[in-house]
C-alpha positions as protocol buffer text, in pm:
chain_id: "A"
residue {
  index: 1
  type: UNK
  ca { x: 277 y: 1768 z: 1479 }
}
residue {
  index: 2
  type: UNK
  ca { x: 121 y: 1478 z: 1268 }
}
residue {
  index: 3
  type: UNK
  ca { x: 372 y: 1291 z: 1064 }
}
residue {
  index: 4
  type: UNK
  ca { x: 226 y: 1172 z: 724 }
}
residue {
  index: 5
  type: UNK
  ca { x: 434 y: 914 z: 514 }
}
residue {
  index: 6
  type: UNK
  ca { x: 397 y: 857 z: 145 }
}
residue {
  index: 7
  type: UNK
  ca { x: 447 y: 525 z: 4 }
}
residue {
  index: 8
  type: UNK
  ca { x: 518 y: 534 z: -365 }
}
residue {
  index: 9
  type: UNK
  ca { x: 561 y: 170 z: -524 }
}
residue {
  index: 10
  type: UNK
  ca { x: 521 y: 83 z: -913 }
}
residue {
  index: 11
  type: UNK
  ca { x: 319 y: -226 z: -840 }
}
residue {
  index: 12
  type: UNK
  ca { x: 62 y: -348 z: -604 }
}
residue {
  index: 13
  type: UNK
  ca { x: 266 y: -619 z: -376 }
}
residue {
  index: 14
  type: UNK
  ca { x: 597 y: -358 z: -346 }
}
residue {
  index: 15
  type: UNK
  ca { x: 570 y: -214 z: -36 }
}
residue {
  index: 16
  type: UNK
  ca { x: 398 y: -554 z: 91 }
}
residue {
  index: 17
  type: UNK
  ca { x: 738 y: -740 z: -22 }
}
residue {
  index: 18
  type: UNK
  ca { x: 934 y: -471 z: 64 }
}
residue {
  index: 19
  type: UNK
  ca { x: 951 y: -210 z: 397 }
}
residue {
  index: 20
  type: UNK
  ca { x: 583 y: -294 z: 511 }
}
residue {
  index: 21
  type: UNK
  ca { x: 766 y: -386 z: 854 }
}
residue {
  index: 22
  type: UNK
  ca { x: 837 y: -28 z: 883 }
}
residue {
  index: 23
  type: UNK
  ca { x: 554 y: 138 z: 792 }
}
residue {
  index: 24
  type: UNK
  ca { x: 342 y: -141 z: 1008 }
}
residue {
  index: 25
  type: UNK
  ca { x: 563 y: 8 z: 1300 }
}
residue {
  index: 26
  type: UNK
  ca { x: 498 y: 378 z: 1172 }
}
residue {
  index: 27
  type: UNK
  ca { x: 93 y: 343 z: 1151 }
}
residue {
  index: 28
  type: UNK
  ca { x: 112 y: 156 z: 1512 }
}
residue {
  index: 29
  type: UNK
  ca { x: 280 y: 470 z: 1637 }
}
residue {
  index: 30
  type: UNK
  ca { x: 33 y: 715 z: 1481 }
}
residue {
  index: 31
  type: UNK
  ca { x: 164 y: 790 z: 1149 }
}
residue {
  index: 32
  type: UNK
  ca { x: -73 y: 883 z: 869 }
}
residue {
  index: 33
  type: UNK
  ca { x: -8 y: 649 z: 589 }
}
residue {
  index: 34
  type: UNK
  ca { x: -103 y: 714 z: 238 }
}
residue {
  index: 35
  type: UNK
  ca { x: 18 y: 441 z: -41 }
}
residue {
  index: 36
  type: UNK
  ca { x: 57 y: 486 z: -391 }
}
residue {
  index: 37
  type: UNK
  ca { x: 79 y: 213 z: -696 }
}
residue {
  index: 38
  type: UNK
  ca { x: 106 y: 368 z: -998 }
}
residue {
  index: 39
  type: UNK
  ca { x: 6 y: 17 z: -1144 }
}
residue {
  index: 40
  type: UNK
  ca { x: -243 y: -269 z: -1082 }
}
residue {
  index: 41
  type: UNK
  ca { x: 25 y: -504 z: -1138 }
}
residue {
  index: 42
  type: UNK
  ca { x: -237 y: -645 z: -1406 }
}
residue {
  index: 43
  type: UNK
  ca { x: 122 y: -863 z: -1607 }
}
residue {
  index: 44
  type: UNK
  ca { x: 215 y: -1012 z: -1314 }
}
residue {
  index: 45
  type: UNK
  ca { x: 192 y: -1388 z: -1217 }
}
residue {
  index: 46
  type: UNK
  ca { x: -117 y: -1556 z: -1260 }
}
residue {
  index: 47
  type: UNK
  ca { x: -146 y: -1893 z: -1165 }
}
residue {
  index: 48
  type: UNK
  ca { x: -502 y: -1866 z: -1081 }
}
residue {
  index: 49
  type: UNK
  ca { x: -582 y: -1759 z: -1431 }
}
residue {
  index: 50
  type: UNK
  ca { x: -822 y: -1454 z: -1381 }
}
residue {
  index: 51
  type: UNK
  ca { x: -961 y: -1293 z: -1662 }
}
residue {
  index: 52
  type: UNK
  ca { x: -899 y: -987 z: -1445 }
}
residue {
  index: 53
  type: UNK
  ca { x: -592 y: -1039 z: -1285 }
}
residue {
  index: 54
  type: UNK
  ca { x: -544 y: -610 z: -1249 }
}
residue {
  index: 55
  type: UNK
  ca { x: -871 y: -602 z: -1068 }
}
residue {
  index: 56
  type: UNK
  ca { x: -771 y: -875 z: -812 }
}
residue {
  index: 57
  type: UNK
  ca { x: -449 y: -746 z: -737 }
}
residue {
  index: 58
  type: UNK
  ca { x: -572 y: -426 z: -636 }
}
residue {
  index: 59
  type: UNK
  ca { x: -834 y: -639 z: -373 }
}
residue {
  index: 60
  type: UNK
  ca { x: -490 y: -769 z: -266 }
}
residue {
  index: 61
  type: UNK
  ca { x: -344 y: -467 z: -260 }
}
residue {
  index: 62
  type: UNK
  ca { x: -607 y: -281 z: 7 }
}
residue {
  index: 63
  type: UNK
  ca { x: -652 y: -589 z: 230 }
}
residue {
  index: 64
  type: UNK
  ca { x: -290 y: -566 z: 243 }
}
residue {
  index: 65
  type: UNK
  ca { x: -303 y: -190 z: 291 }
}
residue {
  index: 66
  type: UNK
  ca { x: -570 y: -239 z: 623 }
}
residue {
  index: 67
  type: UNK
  ca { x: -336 y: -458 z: 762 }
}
residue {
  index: 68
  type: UNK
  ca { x: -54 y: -190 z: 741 }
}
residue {
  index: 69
  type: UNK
  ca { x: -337 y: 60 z: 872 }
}
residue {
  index: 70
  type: UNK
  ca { x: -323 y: 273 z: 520 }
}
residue {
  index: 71
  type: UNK
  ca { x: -513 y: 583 z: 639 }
}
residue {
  index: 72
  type: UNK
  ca { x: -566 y: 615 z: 211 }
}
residue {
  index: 73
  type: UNK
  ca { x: -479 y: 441 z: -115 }
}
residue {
  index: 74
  type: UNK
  ca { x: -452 y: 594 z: -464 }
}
residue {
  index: 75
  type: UNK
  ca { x: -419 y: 382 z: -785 }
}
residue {
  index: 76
  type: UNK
  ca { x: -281 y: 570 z: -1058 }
}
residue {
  index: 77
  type: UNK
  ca { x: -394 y: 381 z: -1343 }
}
residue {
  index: 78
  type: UNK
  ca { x: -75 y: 332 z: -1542 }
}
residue {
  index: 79
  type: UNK
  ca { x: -2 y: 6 z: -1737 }
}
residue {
  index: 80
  type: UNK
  ca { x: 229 y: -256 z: -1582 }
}
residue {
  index: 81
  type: UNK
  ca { x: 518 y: -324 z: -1751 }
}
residue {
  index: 82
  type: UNK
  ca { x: 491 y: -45 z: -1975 }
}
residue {
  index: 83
  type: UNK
  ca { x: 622 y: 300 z: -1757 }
}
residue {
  index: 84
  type: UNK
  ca { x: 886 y: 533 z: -1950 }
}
residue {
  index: 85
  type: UNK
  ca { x: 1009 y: 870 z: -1986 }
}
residue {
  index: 86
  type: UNK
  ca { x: 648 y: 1001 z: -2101 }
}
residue {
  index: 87
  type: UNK
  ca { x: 493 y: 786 z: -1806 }
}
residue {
  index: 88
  type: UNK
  ca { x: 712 y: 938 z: -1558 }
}
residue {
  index: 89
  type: UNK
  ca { x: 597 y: 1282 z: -1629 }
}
residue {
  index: 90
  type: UNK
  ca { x: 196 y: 1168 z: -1586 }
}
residue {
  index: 91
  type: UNK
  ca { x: 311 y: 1001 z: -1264 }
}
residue {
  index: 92
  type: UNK
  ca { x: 523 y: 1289 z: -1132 }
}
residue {
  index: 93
  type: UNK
  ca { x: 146 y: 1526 z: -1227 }
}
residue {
  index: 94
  type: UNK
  ca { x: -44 y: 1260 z: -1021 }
}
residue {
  index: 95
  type: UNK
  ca { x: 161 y: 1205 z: -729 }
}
residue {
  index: 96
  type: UNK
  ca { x: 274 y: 1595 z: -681 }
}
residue {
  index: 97
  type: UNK
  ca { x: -148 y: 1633 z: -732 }
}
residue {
  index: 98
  type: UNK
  ca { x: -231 y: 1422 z: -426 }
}
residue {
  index: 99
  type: UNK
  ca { x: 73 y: 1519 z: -213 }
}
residue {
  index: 100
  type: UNK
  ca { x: -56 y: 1843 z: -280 }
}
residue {
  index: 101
  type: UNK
  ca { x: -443 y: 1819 z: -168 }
}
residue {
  index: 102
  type: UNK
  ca { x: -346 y: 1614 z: 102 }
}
residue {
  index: 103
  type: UNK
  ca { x: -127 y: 1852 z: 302 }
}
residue {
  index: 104
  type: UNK
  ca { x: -330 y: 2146 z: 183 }
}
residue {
  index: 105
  type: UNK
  ca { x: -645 y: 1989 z: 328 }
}
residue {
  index: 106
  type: UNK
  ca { x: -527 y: 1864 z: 660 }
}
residue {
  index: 107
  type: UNK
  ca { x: -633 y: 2030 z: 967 }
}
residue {
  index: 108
  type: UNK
  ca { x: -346 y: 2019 z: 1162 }
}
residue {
  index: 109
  type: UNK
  ca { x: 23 y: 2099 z: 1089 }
}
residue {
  index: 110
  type: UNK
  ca { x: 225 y: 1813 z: 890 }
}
residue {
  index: 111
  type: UNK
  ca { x: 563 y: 1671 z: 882 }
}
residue {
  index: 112
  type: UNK
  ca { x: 574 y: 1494 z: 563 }
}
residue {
  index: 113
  type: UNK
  ca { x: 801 y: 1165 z: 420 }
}
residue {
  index: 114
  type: UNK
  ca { x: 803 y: 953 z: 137 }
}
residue {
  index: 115
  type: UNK
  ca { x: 878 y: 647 z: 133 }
}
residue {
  index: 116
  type: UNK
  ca { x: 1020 y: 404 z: -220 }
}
residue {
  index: 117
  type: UNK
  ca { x: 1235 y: 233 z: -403 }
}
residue {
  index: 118
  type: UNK
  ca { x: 1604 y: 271 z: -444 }
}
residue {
  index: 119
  type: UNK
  ca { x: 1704 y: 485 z: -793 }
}
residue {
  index: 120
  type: UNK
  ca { x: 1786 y: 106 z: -938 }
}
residue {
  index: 121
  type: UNK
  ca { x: 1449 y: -50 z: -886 }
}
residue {
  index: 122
  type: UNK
  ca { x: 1625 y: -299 z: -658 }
}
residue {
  index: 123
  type: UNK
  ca { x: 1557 y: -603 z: -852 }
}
residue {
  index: 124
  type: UNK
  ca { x: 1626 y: -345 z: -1177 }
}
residue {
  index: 125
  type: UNK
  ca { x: 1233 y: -358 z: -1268 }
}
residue {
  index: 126
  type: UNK
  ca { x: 1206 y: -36 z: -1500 }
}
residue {
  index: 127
  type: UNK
  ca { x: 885 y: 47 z: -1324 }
}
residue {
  index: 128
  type: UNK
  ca { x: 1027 y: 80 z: -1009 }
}
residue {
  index: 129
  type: UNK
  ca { x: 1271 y: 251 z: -1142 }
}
residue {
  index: 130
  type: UNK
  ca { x: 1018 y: 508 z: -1275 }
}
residue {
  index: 131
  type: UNK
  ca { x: 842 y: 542 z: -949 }
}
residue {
  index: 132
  type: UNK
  ca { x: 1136 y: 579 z: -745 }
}
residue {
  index: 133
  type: UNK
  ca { x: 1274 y: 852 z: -949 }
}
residue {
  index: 134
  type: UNK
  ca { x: 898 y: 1038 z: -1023 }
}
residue {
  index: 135
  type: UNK
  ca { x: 856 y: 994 z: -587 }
}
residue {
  index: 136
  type: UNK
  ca { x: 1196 y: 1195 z: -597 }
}
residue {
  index: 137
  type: UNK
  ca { x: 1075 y: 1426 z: -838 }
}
residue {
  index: 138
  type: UNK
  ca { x: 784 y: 1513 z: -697 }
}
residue {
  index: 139
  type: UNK
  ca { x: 976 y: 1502 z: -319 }
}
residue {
  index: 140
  type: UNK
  ca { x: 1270 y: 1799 z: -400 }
}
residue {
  index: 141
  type: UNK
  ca { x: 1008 y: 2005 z: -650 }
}
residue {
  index: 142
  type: UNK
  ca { x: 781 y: 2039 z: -294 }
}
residue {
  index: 143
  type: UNK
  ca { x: 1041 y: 2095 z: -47 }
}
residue {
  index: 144
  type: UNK
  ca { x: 1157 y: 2376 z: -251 }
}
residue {
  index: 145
  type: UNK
  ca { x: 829 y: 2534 z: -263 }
}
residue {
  index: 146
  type: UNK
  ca { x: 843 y: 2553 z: 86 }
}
residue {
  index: 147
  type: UNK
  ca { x: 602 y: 2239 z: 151 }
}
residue {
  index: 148
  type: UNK
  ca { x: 697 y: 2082 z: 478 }
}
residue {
  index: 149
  type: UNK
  ca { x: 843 y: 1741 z: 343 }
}
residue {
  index: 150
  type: UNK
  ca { x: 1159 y: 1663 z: 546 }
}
residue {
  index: 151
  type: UNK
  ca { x: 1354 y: 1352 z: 399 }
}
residue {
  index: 152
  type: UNK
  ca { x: 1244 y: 1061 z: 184 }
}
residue {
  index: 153
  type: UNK
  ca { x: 1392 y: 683 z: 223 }
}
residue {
  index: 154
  type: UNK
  ca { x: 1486 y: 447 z: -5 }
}
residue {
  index: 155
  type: UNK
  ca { x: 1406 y: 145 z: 29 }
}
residue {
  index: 156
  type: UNK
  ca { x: 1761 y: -68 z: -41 }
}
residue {
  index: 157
  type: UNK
  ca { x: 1927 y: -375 z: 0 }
}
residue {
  index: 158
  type: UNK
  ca { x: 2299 y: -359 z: 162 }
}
residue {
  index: 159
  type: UNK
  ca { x: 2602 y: -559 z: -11 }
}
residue {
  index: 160
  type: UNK
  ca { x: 2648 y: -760 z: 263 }
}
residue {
  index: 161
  type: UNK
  ca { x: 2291 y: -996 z: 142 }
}
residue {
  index: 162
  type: UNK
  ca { x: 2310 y: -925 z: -220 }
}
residue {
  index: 163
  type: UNK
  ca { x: 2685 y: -951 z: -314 }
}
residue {
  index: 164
  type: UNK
  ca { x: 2683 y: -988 z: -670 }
}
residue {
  index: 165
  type: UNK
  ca { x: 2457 y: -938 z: -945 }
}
residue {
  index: 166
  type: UNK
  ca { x: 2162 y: -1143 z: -1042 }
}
residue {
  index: 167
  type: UNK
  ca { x: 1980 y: -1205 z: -1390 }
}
residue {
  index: 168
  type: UNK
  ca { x: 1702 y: -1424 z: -1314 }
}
residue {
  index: 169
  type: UNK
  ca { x: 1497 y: -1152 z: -1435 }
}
residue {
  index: 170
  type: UNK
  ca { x: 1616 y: -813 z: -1560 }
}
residue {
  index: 171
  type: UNK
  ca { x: 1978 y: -702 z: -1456 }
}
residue {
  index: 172
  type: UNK
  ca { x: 1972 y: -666 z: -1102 }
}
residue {
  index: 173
  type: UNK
  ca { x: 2302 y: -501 z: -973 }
}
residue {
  index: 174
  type: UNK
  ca { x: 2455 y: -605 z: -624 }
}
residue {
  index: 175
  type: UNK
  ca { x: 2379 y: -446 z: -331 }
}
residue {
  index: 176
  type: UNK
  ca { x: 2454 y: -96 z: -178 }
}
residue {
  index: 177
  type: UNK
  ca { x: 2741 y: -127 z: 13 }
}
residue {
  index: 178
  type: UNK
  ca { x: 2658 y: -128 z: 381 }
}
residue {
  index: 179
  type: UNK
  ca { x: 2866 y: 218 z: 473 }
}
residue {
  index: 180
  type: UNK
  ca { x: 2559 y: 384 z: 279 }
}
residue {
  index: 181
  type: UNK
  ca { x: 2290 y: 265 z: 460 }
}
residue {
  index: 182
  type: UNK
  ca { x: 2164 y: 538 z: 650 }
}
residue {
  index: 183
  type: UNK
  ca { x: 1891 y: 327 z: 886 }
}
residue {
  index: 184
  type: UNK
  ca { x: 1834 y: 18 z: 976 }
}
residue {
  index: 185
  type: UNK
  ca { x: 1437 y: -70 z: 1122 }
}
residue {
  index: 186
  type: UNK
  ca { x: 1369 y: -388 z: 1275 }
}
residue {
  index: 187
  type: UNK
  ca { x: 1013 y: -462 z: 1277 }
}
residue {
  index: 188
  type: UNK
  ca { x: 1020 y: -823 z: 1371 }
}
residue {
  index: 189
  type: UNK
  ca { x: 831 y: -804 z: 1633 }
}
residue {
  index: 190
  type: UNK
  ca { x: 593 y: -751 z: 1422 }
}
residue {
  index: 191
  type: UNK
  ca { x: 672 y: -1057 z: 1217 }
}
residue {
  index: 192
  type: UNK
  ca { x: 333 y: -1277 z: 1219 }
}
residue {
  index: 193
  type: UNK
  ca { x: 104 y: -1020 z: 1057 }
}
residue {
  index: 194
  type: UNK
  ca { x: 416 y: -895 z: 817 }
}
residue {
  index: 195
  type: UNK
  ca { x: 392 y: -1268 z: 711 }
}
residue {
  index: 196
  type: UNK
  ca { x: -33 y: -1226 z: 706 }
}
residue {
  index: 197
  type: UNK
  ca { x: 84 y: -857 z: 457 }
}
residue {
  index: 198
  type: UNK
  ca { x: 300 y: -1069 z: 187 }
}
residue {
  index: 199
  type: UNK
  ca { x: 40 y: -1352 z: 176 }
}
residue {
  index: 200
  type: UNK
  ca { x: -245 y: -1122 z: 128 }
}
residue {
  index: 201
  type: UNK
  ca { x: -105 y: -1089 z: -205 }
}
residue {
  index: 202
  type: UNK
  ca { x: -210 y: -1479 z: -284 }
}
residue {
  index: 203
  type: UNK
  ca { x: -149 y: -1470 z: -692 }
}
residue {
  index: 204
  type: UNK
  ca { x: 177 y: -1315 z: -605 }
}
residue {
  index: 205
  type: UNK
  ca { x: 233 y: -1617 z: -418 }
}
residue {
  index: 206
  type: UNK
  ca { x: 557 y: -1769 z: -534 }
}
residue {
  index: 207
  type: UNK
  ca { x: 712 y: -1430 z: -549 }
}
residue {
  index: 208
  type: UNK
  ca { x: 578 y: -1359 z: -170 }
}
residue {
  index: 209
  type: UNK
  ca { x: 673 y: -1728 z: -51 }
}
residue {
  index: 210
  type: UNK
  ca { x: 1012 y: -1682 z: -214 }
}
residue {
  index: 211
  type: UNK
  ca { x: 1084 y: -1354 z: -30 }
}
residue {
  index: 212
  type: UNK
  ca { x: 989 y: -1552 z: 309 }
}
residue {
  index: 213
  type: UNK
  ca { x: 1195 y: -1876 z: 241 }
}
residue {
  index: 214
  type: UNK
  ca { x: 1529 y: -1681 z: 147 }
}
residue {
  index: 215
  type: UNK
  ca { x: 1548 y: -1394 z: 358 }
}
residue {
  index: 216
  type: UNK
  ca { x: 1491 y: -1612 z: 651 }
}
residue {
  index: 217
  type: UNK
  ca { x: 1489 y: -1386 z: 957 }
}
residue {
  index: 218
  type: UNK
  ca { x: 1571 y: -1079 z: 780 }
}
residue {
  index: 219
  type: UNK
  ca { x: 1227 y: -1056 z: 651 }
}
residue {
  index: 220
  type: UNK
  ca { x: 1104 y: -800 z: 941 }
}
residue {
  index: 221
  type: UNK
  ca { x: 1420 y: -588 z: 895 }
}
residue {
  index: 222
  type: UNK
  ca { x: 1427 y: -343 z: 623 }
}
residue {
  index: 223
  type: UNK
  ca { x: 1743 y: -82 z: 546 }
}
residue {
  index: 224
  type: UNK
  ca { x: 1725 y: 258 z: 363 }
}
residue {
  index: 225
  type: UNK
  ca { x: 1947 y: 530 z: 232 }
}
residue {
  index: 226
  type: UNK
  ca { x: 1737 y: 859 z: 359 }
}
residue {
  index: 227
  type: UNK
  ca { x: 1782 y: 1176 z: 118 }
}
residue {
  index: 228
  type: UNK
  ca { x: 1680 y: 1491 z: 274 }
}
């Protein structure tokens, strides 16, 4: 049976920052990968100054998808920085849409994933937030049509490397604690072109170079709490 995972991430560089360890190690084995941003990332950094800065994070953002081997990638055209309550119900339309066609259209019998953020964004970004909670939306409304999706994973942090809280940015809360981490991937032995992912995404690269510098080893390892 072909296994098909769903990526669902709020901005371009998410899944790149994030589990793309795992799903390097889930393409490599023959998993169909389809990733979704629901932005362009477009008011992110920009040190480069592009008049377009939207336009070239989305380059980013398939180069970066062909070196996870994305089988497809769907932008969904929201704003960055600006997903609510009203934007959660356009996203939960467009994802459940392509979940849809896909499966419908595929020739073979499918086991089906998704794959995002934790319910708190992580780093508390409300757009993650929003596509974490539309990609569980769209997740439980399908299974209980019948649709063969079996369990989707969070992507999380445990307690034990994020302690406390942080406010650099917006109010990130400390970690899960570790007794509800479900799984545990390594994928560092796939660590060189995970590096080759997070610098693909070159205007996000302070961001990307921070991720690399203070996670140390524990870049190629990713945890998730799986909901089924």
């Amino acid at each position: 049976m072909k296994k098909i995972i769903f990526g669902i991430f709020a901005h371009p560089d998410d899944e790149a920052f994030g589990p793309s360890g795992t799903l390097l190690l889930e393409t490599k084995s023959g998993t169909e990968l389809h990733l979704i941003t629901l932005t362009a990332g477009e008011n992110g950094t920009n040190p480069d100054k592009h008049t377009d800065l939207g336009k070239i994070r989305l380059q980013e953002w398939h180069e970066a998808g062909k070196l996870m081997g994305a089988f497809a990638m769907y932008h969904l055209g929201f704003v960055d920085g600006t997903l609510d309550n009203i934007a959660f119900l356009r996203a939960v339309e467009k994802v459940e849409e392509i979940v849809r066609g896909v499966i419908e259209n595929h020739p073979a019998p499918v086991e089906v994933e998704f794959m995002t953020m934790d319910l708190n964004g992580i780093s508390g970004h409300i757009d993650h937030i929003v596509a974490a909670r539309a990609a569980c939306f769209v997740f439980y409304k399908l299974k209980d049509q019948g649709l063969p999706l079996s369990r989707i994973r969070l992507v999380t942090v445990p307690r034990s490397l994020l302690p406390t809280h942080n406010l650099d940015f917006v109010y990130m809360e400390p970690g899960r604690p570790d007794k509800q981490i479900d799984e545990v991937i390594d994928a560092r032995s796939e660590i060189e072109t995970i590096y080759k992912i997070m610098r693909t995404h070159h205007t996000q690269r302070d961001d990307g170079e921070s991720h690399i510098t203070n996670r140390h080893e524990g870049v190629g390892i990713n945890y998730f709490v799986v909901l089924t």
